[in-house]
VMD Tcl script that builds the backbone (N, CA, C; Angstrom):
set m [mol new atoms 495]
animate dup $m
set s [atomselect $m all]
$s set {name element resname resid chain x y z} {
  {N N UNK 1 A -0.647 -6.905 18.594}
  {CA C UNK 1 A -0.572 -6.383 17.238}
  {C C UNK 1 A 0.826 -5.812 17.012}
  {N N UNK 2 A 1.215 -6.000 15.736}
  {CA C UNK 2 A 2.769 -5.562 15.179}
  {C C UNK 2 A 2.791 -3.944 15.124}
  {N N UNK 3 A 4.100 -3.236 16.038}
  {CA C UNK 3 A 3.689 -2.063 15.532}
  {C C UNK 3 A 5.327 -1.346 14.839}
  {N N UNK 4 A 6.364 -2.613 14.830}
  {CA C UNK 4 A 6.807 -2.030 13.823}
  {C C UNK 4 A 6.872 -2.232 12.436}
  {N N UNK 5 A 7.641 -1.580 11.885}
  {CA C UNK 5 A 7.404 -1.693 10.341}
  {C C UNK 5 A 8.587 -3.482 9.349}
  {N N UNK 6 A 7.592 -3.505 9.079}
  {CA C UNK 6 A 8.254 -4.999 8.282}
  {C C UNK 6 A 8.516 -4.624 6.924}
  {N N UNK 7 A 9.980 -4.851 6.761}
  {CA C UNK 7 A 10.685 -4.710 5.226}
  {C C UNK 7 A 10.854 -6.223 4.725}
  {N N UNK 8 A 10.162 -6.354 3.664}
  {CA C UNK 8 A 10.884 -7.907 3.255}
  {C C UNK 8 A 11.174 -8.025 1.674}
  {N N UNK 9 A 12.754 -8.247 1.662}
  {CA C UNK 9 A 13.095 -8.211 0.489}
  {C C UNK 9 A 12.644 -9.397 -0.554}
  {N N UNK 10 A 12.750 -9.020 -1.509}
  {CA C UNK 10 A 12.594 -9.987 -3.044}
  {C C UNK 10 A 11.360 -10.970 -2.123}
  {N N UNK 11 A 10.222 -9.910 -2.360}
  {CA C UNK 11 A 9.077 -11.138 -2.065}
  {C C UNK 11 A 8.482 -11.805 -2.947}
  {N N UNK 12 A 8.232 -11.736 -3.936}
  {CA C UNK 12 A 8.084 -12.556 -4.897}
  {C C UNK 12 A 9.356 -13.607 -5.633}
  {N N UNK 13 A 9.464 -14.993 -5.536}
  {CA C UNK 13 A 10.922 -15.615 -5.686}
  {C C UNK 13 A 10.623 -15.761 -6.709}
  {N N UNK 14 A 9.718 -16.048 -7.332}
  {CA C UNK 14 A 9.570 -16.187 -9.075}
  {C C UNK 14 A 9.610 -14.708 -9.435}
  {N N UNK 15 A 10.560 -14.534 -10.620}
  {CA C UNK 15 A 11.013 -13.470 -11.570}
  {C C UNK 15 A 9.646 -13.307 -12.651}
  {N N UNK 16 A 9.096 -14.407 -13.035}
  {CA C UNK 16 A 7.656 -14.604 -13.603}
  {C C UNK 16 A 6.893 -14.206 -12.959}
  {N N UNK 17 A 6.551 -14.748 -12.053}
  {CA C UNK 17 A 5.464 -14.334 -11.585}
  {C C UNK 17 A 5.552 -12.426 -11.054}
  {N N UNK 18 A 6.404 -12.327 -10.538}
  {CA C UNK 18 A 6.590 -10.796 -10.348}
  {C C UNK 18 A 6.916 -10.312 -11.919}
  {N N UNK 19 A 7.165 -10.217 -12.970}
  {CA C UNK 19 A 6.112 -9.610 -14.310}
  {C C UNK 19 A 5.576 -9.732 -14.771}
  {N N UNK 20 A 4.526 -11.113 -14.536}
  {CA C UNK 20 A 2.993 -10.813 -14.581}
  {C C UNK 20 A 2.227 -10.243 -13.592}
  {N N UNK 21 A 2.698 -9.962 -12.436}
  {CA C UNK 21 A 2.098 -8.674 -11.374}
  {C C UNK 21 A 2.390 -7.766 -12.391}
  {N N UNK 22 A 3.390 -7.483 -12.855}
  {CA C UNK 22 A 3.405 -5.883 -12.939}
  {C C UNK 22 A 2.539 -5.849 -14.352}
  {N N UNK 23 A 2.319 -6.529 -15.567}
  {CA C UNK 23 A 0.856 -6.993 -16.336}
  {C C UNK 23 A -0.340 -7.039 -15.429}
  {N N UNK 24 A -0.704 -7.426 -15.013}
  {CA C UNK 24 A -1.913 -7.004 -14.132}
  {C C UNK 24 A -2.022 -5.676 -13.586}
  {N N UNK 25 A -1.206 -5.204 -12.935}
  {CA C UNK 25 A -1.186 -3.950 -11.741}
  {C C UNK 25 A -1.115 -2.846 -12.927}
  {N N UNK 26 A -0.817 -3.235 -14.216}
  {CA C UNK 26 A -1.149 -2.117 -15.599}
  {C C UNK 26 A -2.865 -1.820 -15.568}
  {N N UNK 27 A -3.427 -3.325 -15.438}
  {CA C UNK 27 A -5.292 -3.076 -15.642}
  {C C UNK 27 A -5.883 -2.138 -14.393}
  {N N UNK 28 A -5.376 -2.188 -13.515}
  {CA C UNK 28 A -5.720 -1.467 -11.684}
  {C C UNK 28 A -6.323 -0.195 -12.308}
  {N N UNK 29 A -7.836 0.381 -11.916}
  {CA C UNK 29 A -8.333 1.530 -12.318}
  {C C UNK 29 A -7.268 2.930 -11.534}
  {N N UNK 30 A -7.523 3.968 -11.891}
  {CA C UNK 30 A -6.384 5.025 -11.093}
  {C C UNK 30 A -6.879 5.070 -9.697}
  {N N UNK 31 A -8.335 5.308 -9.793}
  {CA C UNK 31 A -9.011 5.899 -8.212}
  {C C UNK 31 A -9.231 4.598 -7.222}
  {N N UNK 32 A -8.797 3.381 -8.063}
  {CA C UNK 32 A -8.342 2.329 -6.743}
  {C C UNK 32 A -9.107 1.022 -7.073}
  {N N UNK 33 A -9.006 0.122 -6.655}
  {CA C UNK 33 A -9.965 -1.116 -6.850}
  {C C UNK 33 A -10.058 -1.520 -5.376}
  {N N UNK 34 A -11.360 -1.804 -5.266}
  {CA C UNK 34 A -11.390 -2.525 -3.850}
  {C C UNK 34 A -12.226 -4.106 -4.196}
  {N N UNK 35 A -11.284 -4.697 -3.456}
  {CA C UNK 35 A -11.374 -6.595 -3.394}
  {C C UNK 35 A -11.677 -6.981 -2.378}
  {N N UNK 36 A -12.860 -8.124 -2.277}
  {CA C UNK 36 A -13.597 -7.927 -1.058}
  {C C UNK 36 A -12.975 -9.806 -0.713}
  {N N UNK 37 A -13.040 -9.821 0.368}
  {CA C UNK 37 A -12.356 -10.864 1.679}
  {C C UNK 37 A -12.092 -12.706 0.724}
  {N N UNK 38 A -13.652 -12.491 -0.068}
  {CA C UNK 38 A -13.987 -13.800 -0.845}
  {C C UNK 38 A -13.593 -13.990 -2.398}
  {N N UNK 39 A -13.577 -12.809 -3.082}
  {CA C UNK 39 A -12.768 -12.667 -4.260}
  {C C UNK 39 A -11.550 -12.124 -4.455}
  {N N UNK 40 A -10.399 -12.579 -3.944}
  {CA C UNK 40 A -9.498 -11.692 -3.688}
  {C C UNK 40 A -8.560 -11.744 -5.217}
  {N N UNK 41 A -8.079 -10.828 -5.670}
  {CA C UNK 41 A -7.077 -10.740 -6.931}
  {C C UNK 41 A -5.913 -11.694 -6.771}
  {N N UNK 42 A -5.310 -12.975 -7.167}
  {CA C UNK 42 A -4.038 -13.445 -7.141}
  {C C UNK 42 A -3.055 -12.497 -6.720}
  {N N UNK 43 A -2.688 -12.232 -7.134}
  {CA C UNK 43 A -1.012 -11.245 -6.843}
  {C C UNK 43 A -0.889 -10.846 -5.707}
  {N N UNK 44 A -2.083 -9.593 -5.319}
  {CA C UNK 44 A -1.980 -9.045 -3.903}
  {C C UNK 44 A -3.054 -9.672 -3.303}
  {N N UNK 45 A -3.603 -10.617 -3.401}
  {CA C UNK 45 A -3.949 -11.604 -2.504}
  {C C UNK 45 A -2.710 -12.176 -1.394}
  {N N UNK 46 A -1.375 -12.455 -2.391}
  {CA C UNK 46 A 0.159 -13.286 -1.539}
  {C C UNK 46 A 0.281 -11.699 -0.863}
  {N N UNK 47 A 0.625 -10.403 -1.342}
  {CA C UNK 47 A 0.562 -9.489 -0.049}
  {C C UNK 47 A -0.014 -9.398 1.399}
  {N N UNK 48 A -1.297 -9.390 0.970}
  {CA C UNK 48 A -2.013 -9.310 2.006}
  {C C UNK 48 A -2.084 -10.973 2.894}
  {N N UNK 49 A -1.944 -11.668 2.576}
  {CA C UNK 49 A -1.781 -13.311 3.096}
  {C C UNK 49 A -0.174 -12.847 4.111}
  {N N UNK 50 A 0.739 -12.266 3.444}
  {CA C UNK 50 A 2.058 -11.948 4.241}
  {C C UNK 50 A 1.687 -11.400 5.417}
  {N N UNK 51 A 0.858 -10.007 5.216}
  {CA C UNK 51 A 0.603 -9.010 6.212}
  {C C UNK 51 A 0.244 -9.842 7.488}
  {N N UNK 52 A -0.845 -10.642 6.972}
  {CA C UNK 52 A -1.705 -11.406 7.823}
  {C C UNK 52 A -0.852 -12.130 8.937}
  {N N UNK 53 A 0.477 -12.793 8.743}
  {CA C UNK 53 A 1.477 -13.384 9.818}
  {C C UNK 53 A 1.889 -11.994 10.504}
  {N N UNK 54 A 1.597 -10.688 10.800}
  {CA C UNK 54 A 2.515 -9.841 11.711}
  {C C UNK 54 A 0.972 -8.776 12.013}
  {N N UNK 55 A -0.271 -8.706 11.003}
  {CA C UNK 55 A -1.502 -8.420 11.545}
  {C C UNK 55 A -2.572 -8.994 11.622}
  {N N UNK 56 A -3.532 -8.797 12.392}
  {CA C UNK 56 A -4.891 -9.913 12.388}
  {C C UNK 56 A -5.673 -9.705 11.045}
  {N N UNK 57 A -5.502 -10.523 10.318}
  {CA C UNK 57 A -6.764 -10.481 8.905}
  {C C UNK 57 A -8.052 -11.198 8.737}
  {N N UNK 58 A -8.032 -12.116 10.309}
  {CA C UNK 58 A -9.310 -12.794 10.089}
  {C C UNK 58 A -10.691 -12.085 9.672}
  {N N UNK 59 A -10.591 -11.010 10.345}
  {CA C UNK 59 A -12.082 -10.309 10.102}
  {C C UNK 59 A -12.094 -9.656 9.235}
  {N N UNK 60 A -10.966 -9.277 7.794}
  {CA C UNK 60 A -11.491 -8.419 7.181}
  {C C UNK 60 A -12.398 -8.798 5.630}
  {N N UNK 61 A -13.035 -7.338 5.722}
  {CA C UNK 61 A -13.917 -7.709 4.558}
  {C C UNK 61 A -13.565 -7.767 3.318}
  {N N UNK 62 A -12.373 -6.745 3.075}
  {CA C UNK 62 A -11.704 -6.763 1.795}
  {C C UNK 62 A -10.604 -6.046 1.828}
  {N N UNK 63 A -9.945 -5.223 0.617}
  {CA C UNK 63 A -8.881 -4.354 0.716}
  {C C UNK 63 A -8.926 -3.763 -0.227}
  {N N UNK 64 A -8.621 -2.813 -0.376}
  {CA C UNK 64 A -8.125 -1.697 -1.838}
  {C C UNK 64 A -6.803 -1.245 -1.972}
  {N N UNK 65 A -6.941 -1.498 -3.222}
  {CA C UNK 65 A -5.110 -1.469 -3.978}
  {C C UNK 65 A -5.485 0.129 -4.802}
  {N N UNK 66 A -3.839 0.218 -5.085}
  {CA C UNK 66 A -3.912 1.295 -5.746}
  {C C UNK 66 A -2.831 1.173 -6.674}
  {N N UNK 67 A -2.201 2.259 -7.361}
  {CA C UNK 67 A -0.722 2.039 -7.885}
  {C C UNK 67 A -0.407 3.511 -8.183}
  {N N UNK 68 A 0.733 4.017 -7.573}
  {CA C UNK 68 A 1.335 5.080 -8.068}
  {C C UNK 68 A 2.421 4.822 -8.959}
  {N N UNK 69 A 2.108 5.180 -10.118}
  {CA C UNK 69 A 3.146 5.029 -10.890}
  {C C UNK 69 A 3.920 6.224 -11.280}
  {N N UNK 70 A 4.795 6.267 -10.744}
  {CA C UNK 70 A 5.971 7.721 -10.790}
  {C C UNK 70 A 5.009 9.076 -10.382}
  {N N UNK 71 A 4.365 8.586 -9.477}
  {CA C UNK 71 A 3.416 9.864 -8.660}
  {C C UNK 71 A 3.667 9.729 -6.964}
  {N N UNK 72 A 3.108 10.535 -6.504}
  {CA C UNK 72 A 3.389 10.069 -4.834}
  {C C UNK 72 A 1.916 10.367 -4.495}
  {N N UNK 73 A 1.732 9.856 -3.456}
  {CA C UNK 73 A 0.212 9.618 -2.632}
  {C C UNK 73 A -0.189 11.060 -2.644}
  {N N UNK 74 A -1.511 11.327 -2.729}
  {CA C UNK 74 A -2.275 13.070 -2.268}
  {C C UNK 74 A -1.902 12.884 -1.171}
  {N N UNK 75 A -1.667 14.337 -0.657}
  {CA C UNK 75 A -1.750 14.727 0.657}
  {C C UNK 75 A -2.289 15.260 1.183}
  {N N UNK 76 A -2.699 14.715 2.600}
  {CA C UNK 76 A -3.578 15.906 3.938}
  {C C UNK 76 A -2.932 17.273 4.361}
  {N N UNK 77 A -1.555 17.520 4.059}
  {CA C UNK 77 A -1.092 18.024 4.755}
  {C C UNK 77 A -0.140 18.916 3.765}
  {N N UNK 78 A 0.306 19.569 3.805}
  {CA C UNK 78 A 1.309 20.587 3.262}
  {C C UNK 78 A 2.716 19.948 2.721}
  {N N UNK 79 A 3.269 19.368 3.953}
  {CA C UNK 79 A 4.677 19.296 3.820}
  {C C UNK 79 A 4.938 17.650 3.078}
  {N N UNK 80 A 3.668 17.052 2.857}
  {CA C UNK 80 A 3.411 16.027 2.746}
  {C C UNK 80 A 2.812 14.533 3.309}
  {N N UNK 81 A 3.038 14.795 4.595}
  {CA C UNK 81 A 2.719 13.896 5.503}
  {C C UNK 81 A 1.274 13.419 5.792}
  {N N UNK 82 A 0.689 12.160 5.542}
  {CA C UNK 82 A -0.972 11.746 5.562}
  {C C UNK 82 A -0.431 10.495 6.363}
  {N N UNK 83 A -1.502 10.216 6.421}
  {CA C UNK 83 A -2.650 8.559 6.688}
  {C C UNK 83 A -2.788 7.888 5.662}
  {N N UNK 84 A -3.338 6.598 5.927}
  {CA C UNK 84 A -3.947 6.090 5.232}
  {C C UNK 84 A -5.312 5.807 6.293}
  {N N UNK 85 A -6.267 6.001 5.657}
  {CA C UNK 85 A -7.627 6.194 5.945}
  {C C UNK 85 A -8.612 6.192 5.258}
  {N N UNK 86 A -9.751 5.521 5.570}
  {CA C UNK 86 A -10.736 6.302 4.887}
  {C C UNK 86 A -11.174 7.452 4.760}
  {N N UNK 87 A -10.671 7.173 3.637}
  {CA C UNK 87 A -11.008 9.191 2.547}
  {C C UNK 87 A -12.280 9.614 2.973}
  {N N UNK 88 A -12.989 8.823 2.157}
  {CA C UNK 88 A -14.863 8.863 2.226}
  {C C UNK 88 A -15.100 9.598 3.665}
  {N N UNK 89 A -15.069 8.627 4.887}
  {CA C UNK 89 A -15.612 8.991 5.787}
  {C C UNK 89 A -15.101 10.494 6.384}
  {N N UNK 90 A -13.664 10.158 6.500}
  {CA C UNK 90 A -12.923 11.833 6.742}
  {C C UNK 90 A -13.030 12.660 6.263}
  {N N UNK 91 A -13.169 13.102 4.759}
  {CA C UNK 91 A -14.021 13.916 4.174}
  {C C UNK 91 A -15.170 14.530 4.559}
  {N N UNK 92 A -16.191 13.346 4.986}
  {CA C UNK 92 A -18.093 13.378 5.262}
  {C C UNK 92 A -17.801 14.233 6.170}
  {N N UNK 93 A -17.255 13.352 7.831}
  {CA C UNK 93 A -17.471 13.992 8.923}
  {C C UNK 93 A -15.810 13.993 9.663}
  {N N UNK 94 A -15.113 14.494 8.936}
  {CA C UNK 94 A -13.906 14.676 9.585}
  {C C UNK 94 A -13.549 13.530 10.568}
  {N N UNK 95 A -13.665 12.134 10.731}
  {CA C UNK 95 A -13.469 10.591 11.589}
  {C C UNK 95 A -12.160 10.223 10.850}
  {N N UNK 96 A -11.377 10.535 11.429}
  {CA C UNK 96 A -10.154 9.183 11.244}
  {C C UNK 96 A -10.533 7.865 11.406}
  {N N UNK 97 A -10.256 7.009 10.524}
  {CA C UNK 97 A -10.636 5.368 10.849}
  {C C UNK 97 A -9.395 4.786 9.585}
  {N N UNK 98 A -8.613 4.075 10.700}
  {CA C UNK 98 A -7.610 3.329 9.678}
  {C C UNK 98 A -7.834 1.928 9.437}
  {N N UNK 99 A -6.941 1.290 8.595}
  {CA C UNK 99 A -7.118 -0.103 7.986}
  {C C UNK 99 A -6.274 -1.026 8.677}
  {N N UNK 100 A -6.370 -2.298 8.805}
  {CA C UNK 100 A -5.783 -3.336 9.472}
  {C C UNK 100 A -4.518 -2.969 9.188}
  {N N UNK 101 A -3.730 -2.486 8.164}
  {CA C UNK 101 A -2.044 -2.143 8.089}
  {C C UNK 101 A -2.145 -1.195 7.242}
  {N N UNK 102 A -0.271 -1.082 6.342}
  {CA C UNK 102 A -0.601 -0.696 5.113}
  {C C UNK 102 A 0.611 -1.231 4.687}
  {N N UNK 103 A -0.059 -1.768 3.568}
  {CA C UNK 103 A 0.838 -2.542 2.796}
  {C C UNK 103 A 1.463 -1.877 1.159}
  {N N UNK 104 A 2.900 -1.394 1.250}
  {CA C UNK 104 A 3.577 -1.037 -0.198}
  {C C UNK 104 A 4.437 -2.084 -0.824}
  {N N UNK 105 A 4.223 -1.989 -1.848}
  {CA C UNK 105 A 4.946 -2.904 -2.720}
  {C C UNK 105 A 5.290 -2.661 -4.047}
  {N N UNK 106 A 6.902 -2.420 -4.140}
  {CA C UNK 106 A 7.537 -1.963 -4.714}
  {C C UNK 106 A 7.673 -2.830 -6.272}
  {N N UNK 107 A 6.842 -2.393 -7.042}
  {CA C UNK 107 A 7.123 -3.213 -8.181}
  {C C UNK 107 A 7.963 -2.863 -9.150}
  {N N UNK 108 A 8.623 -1.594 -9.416}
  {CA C UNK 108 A 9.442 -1.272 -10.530}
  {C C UNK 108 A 10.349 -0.079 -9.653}
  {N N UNK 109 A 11.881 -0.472 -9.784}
  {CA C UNK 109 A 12.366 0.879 -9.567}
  {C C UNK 109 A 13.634 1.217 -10.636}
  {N N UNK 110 A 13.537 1.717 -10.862}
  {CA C UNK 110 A 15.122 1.954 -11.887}
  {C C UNK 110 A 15.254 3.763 -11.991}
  {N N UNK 111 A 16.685 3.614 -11.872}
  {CA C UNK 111 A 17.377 4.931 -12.042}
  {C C UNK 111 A 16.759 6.047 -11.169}
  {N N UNK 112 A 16.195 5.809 -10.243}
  {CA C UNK 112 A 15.462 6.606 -8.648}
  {C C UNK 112 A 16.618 7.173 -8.171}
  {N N UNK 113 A 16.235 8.193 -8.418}
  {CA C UNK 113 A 16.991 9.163 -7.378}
  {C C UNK 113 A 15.875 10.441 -6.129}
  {N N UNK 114 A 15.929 9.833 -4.525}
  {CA C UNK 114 A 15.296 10.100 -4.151}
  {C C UNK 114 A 13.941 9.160 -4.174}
  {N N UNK 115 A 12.517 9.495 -3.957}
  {CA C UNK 115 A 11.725 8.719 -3.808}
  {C C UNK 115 A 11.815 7.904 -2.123}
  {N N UNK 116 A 12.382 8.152 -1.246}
  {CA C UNK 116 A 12.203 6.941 -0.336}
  {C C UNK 116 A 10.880 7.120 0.607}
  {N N UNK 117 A 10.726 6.603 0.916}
  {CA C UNK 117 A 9.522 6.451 1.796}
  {C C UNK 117 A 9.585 6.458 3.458}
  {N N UNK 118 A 8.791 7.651 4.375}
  {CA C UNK 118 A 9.420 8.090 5.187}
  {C C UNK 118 A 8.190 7.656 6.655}
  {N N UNK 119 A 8.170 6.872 7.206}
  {CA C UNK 119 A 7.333 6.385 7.745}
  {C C UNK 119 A 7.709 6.777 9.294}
  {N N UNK 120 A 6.840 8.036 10.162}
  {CA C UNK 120 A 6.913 8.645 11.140}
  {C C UNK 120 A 9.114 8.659 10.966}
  {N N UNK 121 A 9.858 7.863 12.067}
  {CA C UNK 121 A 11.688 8.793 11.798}
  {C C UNK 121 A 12.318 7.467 11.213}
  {N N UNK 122 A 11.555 6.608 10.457}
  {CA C UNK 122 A 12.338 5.868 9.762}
  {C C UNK 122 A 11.855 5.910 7.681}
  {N N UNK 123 A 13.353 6.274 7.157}
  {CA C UNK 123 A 13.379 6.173 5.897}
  {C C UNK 123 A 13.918 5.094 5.128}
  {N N UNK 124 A 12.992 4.275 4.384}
  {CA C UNK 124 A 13.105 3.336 3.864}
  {C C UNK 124 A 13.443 3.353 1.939}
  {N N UNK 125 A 14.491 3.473 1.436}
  {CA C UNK 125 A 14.999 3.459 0.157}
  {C C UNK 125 A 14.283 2.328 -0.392}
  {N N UNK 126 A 13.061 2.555 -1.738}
  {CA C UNK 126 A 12.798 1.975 -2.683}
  {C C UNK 126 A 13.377 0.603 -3.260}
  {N N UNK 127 A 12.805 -0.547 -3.470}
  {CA C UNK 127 A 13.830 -1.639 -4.215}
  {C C UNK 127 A 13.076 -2.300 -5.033}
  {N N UNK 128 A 13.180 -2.264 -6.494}
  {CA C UNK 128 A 12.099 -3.736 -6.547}
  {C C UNK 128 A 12.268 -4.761 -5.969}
  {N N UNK 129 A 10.642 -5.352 -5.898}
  {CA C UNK 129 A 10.145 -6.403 -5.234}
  {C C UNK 129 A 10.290 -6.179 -3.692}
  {N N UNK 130 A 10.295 -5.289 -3.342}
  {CA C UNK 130 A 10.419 -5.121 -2.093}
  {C C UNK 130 A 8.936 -4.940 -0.828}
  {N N UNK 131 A 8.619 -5.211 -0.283}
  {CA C UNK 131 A 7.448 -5.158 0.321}
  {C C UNK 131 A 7.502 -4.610 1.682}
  {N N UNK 132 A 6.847 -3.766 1.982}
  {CA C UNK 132 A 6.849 -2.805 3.833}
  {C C UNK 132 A 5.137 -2.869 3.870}
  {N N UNK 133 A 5.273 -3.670 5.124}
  {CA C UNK 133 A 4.098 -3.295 6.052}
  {C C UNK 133 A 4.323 -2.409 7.670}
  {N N UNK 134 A 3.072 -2.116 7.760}
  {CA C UNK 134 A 3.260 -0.773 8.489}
  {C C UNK 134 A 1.595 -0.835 9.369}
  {N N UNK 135 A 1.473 -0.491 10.558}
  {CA C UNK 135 A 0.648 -0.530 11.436}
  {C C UNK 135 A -0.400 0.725 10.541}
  {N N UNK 136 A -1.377 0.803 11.954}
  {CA C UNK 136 A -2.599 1.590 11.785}
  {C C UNK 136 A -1.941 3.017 11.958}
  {N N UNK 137 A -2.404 4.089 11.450}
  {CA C UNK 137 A -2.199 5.081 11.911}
  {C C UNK 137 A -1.033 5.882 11.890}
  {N N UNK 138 A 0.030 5.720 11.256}
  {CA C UNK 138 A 1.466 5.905 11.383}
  {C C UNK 138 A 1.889 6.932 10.110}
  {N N UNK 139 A 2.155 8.256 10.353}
  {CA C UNK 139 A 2.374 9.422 9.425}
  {C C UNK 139 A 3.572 8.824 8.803}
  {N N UNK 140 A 3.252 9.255 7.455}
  {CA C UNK 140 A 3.980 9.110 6.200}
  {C C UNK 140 A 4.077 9.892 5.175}
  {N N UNK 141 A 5.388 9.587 4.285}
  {CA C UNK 141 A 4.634 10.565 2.990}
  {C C UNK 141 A 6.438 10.098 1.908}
  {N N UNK 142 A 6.160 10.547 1.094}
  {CA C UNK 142 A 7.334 10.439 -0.168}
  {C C UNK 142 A 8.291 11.126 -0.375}
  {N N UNK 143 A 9.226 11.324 -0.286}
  {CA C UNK 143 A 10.131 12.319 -0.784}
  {C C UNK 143 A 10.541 12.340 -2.436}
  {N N UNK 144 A 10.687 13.792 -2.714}
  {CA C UNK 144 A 10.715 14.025 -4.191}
  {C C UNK 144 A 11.532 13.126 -4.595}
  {N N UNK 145 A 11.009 12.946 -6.221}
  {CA C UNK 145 A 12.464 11.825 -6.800}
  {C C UNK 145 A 12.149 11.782 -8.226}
  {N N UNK 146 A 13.147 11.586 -8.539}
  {CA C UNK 146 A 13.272 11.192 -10.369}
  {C C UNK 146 A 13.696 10.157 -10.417}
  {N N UNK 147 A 13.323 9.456 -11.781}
  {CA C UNK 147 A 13.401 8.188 -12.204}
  {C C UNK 147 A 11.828 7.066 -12.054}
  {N N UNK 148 A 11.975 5.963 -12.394}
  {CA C UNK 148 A 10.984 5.315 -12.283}
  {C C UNK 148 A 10.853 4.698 -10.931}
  {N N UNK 149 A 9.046 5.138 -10.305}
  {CA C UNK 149 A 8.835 4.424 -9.071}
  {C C UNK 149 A 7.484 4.053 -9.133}
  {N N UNK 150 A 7.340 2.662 -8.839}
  {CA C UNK 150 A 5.754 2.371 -9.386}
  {C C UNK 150 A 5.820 1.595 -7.921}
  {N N UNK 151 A 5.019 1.871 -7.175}
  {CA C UNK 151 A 4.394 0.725 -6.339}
  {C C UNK 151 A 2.923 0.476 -6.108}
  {N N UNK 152 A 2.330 -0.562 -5.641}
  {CA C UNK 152 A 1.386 -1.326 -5.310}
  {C C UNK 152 A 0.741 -0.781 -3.652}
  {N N UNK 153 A -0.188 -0.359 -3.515}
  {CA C UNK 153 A -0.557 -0.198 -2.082}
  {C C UNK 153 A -1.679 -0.438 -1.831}
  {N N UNK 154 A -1.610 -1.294 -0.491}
  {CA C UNK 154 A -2.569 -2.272 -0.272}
  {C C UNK 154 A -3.259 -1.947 1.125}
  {N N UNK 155 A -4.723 -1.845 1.520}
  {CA C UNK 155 A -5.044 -1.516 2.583}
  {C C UNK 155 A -6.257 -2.581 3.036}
  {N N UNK 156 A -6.073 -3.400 3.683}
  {CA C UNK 156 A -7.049 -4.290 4.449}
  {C C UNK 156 A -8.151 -3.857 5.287}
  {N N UNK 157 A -9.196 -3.966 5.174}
  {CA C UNK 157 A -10.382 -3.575 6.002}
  {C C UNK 157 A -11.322 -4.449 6.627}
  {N N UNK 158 A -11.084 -4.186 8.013}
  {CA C UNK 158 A -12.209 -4.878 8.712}
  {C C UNK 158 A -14.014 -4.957 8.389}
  {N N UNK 159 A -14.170 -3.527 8.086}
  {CA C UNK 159 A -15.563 -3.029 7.263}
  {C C UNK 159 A -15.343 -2.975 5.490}
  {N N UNK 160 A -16.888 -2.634 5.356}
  {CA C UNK 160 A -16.579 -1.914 3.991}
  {C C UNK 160 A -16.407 -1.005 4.455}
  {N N UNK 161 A -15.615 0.093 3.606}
  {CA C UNK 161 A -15.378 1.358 2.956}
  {C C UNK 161 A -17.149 1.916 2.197}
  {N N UNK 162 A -17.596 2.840 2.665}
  {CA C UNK 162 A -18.980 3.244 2.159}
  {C C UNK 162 A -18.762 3.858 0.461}
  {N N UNK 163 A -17.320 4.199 0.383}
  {CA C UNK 163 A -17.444 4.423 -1.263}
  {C C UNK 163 A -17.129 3.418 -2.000}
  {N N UNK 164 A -17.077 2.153 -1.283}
  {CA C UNK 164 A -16.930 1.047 -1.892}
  {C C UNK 164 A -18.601 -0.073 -2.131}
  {N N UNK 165 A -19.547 0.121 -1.266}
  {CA C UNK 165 A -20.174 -0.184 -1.212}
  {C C UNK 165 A -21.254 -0.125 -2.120}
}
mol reanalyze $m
mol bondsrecalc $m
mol representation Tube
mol addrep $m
């Protein structure tokens, strides 16, 4: 399994097709959509198909997207630093359980100052169209920023998610 982090620039080569992602990723509910293994959404369907060459995706059941748009992820922690995990279960009974990766994808950036993304001692500066995958388990979090930052985040699951169910 891949455990470092994969940056890949201008992943989308059509200019079209990456702004009709960002038309779609407008409809995305706030508290998340989850897409299960057999109906998968076009757009971040090609995300998660990427992930899949550097993590194992055969077994999963689905994934849930999200979109922060000029917000940064909640945090577990004070200074900022979380997981990605299931909420649900960690909540219930305090269980860490992570997702096959985690996948961001940078769909809009302009006039950002700050915003980069800080994944355990490597900081990765914002780009559109830019895409980072990232192993299980690996502390993260946002640094403050102004200007526009919208990305796409994508989490693959071997199970369902029970608040998905």
């Amino acid at each position: 399994m891949a455990s470092d982090i994969i940056i890949i620039d201008n992943f989308f080569e059509d200019d079209q097709f990456l702004e009709k992602f960002k038309e779609v990723a407008e409809t995305f509910p706030v508290e998340g959509l989850w897409t299960d293994a057999y109906h998968r959404e076009m757009y971040t369907n090609h995300i998660v198909e990427k992930a899949g060459k550097y993590f194992d995706m055969e077994k999963i059941k689905g994934y849930e997207t999200w979109v922060h748009s000029n917000s940064k992820p909640s945090a577990d922690y004070e200074d900022g630093w979380h997981y990605d995990k299931d909420e649900y279960r960690y909540n219930l009974n305090n269980i860490l359980s992570f997702p096959v990766c985690s996948c961001v994808f940078y769909l809009k950036i302009q006039k950002l100052i700050g915003g980069d993304l800080v994944i355990e001692d490597v900081t990765i500066t914002p780009k559109t169209n830019r895409l980072i995958i990232f192993g299980p388990g690996k502390k993260h979090y946002v640094k403050d920023f102004t200007g526009t930052r919208i990305s796409v985040n994508i989490n693959p699951w071997n199970r369902l998610l029970e608040e998905y169910a």
